[in-house]
VOROTI-671616 format. One line per 4 residues: number of its first residue (from 1); their letters; for each residue x, y, z of C-alpha. Coordinates in nm, 3 decimals, m for minus. Layout:
<recs>
NUM) A) X,Y,Z  ...
</recs>
This chain:
<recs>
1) XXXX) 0.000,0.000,0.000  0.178,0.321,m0.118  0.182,0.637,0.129  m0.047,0.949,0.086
5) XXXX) 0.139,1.210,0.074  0.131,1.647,0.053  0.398,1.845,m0.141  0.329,2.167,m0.055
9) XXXX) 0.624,2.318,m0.237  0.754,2.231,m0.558  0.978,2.004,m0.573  1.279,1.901,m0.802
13) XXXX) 1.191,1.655,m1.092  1.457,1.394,m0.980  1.330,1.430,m0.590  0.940,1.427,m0.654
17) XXXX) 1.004,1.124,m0.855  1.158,0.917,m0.551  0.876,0.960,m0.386  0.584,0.868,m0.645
21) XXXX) 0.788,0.547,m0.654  0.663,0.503,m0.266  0.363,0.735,m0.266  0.069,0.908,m0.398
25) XXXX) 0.198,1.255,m0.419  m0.057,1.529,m0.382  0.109,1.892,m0.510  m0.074,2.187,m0.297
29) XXXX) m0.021,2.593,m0.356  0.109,2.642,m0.020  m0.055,3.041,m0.018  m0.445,2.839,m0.015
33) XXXX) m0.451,2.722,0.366  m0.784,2.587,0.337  m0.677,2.349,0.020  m0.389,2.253,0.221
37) XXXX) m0.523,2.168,0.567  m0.810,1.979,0.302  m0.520,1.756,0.182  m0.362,1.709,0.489
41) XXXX) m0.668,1.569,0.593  m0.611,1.257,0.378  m0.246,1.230,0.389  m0.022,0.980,0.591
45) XXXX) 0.301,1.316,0.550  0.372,1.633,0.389  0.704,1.805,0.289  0.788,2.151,0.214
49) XXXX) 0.861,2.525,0.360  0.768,2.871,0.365  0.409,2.802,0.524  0.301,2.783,0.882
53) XXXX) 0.117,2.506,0.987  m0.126,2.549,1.295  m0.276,2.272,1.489  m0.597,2.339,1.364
57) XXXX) m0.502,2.225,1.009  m0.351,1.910,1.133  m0.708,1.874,1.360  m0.878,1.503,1.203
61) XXXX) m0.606,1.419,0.990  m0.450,1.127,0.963  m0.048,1.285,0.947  0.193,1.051,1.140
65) XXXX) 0.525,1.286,0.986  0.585,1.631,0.831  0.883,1.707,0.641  1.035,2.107,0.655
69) XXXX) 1.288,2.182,0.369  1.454,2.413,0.617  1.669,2.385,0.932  1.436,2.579,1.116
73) XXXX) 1.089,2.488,1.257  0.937,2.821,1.429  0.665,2.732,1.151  0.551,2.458,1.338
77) XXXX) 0.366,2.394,1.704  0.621,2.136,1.781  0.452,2.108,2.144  0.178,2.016,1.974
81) XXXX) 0.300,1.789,1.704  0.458,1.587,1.996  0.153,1.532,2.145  m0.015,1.448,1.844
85) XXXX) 0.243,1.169,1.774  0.314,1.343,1.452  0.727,1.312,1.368  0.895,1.641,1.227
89) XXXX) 1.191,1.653,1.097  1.453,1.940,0.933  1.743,1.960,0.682  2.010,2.103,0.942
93) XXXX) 2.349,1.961,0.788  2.281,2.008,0.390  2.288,2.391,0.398  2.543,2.460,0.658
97) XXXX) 2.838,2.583,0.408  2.639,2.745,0.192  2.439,2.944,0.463  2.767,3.006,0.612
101) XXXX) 2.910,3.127,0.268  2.602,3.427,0.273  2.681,3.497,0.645  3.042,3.608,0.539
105) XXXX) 2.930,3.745,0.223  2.710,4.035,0.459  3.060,4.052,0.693  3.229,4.156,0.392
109) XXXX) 2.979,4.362,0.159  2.855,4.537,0.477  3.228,4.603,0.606  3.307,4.757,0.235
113) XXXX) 2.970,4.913,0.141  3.003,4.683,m0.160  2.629,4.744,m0.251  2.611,5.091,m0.184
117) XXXX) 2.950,5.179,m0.403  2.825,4.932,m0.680  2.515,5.128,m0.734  2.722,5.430,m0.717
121) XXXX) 2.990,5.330,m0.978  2.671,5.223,m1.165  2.528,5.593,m1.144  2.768,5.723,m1.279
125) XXXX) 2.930,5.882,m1.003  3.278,5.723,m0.985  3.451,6.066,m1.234  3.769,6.042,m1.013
129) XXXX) 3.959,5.864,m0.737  3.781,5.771,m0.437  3.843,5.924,m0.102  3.756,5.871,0.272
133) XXXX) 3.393,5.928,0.149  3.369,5.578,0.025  3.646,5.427,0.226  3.495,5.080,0.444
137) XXXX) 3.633,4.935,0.704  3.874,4.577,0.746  3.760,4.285,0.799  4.072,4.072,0.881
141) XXXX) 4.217,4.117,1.229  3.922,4.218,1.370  3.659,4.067,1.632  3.401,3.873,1.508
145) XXXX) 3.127,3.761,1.784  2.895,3.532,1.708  2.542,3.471,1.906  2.510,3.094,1.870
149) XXXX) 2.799,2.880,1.788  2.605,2.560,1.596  2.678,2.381,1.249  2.657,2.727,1.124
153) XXXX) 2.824,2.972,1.403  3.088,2.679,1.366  3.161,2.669,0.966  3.152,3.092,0.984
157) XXXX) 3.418,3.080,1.283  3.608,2.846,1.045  3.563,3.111,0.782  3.672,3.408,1.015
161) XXXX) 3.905,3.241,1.210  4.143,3.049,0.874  4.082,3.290,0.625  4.061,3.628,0.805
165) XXXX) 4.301,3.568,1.089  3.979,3.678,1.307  3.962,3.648,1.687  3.693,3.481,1.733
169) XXXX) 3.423,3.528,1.989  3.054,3.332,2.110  2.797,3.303,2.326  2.645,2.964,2.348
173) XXXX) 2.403,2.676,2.586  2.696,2.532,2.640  3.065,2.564,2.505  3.225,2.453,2.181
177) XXXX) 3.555,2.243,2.313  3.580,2.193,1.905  3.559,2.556,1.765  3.790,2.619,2.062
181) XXXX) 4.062,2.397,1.958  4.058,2.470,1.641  3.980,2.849,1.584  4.096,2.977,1.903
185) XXXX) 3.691,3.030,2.016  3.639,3.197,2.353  3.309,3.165,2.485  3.143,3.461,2.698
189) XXXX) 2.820,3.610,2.813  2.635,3.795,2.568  2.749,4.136,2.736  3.081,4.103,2.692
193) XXXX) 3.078,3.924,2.330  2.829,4.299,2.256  3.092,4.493,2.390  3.371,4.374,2.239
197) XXXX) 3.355,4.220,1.886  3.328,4.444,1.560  3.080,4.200,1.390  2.797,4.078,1.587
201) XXXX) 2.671,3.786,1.421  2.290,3.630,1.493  2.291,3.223,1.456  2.017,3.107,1.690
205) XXXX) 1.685,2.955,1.623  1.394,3.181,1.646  1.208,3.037,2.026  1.085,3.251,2.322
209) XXXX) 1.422,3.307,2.461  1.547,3.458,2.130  1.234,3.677,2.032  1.406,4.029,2.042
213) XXXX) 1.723,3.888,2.180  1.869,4.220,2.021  1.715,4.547,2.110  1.765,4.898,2.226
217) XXXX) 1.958,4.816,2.509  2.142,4.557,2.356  2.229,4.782,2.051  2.330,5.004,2.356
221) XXXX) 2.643,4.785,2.454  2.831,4.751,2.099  3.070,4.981,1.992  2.976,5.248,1.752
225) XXXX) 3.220,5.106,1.519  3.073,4.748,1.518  2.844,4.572,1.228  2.556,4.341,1.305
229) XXXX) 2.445,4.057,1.116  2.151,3.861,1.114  2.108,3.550,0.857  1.923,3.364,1.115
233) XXXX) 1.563,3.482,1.181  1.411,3.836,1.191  1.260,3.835,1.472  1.535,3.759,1.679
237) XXXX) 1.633,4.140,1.620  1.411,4.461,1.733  1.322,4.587,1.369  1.212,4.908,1.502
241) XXXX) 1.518,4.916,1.756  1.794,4.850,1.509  1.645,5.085,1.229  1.644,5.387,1.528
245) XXXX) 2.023,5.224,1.644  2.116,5.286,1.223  1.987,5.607,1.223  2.139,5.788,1.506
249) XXXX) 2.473,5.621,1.466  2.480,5.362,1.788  2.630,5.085,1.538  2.810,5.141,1.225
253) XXXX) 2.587,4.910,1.005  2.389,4.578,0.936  2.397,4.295,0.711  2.062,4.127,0.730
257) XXXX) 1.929,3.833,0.522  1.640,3.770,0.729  1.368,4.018,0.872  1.060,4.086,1.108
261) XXXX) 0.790,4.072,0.817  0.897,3.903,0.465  0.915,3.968,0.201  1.043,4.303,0.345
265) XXXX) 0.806,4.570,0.283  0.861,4.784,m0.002  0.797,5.104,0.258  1.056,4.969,0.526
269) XXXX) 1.277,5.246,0.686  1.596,4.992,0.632  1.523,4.995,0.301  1.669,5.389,0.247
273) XXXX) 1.971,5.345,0.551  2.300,5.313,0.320  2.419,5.137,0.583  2.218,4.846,0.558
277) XXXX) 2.289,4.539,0.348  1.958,4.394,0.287  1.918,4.043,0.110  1.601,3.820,0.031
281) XXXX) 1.657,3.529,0.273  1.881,3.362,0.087  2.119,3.201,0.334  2.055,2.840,0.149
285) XXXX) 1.954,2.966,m0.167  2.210,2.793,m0.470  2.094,2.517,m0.711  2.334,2.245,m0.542
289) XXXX) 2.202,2.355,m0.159  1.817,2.334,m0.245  1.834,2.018,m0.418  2.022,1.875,m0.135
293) XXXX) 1.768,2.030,0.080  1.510,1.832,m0.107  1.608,1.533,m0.147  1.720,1.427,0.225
297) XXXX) 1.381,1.590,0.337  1.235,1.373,0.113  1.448,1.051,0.201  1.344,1.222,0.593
301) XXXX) 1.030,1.165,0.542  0.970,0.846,0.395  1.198,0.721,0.643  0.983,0.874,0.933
305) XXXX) 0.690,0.681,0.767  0.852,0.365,0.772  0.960,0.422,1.105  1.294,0.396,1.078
309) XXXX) 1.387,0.773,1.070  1.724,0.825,1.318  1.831,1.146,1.219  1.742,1.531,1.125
313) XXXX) 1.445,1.430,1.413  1.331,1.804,1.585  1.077,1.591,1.836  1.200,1.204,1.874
317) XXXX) 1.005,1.235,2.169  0.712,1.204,1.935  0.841,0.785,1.838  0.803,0.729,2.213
321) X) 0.587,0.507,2.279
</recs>
């Protein structure tokens, strides 16, 4: 008997293939709730991202697993899902290097206004030398912090650390013996890692504890000189704190990737600060990463319907039984 499942994001040729080998695959637009939470109704799983699903669309299915083509899961009542017996399970490995790749690509167009002069060598405004109007600032040698030393913190430490000759800074549950060893790491509390590093870079999950993790007080403690970057999740930052922190000159700049409401409104006051980097959430976002991405959410969750899923699991409390 072949599995029912819900693709509620289009998938690669190669990938939705695999799984109409094992299962009747049912393609949803993700932006109709009502067709979706309809189809889930029926369905044994579902795989894809960029949609929240509540409890009440889940309410008299039949869903024993839901795939996320994403590391995170703030789009999901996991609570709930746990106590539902419904398996979820995340990409967290596939995208690491990549993610980590536009984490230092913010570090370094943010550090040397690489946006802002592009558009100004494409206005036409580059008739003669340049001068300490458009001069950035360095990169190597300097401090980077970073707020959350996991698979990613880890693989942009490697990046700061080998290839910047960065000292190297976090803030973390627990320490990093690894990242220590190898990049020179020192772990501190949040205060001090604010206070002292030139880059302050966001690589937490987006939970209660790290809902405005960064705000006006926080903003407060860096130096005026320092950069902050945020490729995790917008909401982990004050929006309206960091665009009045930008303004008035209490940090030097941001590099963001990720933001409070996306797509980032066309009227948002970040959107005219020349000191703001702003990209459209595209930490994983190459042709090799997003296949990956697919595919071993797809292998995740026709392994969670089997029952012999032992990896990428967000609630393996849900398989107890």
């Amino acid at each position: 008997m072949k599995y029912r499942i819900v693709a509620y994001k289009t998938l690669p040729a190669d990938v939705m293939a695999m799984l109409r080998e094992r299962a009747d695959v049912v393609e949803v637009d993700a932006s109709e709730p009502l067709a979706l939470a309809a189809a889930l109704r029926d369905a044994d799983g579902a795989i894809g991202a960029g949609v929240k699903i509540t409890p009440a669309m889940l309410d008299g299915s039949r869903v024993k697993a839901l795939s996320t083509i994403s590391v995170g899961f703030d789009a999901f009542d996991v609570a709930d899902l746990t106590a539902r017996r419904i398996v979820l399970a995340h990409t967290p490995d596939v995208l690491t290097e990549s993610t980590a790749d536009t984490v230092f690509s913010l570090i370094l167009a943010s550090a040397r206004r690489v946006v802002e002069l592009a558009e100004w060598v494409k206005a036409g405004h580059w008739t003669t030398g340049v001068g300490p109007a458009e001069y950035g600032v360095d990169v190597q040698g300097k401090t980077l912090g970073i707020v959350g030393l996991g698979r990613i913190g880890g693989a942009v430490a490697r990046r700061a650390a080998l290839g910047f000759n960065m000292r190297v800074l976090y803030t973390n549950r627990s320490p990093n013996p690894a990242a220590e060893a190898q990049y020179g790491a020192r772990r501190v509390a949040l205060d001090e890692l604010l206070a002292s590093a030139d880059f302050v870079c966001l690589q937490v999950p987006l939970t209660d504890a790290t809902r405005h993790l960064i705000g006006a007080a926080e903003l407060r403690k860096m130096k005026s000189s320092a950069i902050l970057i945020n490729a995790s999740r917008g909401a982990t930052v004050d929006e309206a704190a960091l665009i009045d922190a930008l303004r008035d000159g209490t940090i030097h700049g941001a590099g963001l990737d990720v933001f409070e409401t996306e797509p980032l409104p066309a009227d948002s006051p970040l959107l005219a600060l020349p000191n703001v980097v702003a990209l459209p959430h595209i930490g994983s976002a190459t042709h090799e990463t997003r296949h990956a991405m697919a595919l071993d959410a797809a292998e995740n969750l026709l392994a969670a319907l089997d029952g012999t899923l032992t990896r990428n699991l967000v609630n393996p409390e849900a398989l107890a039984r």
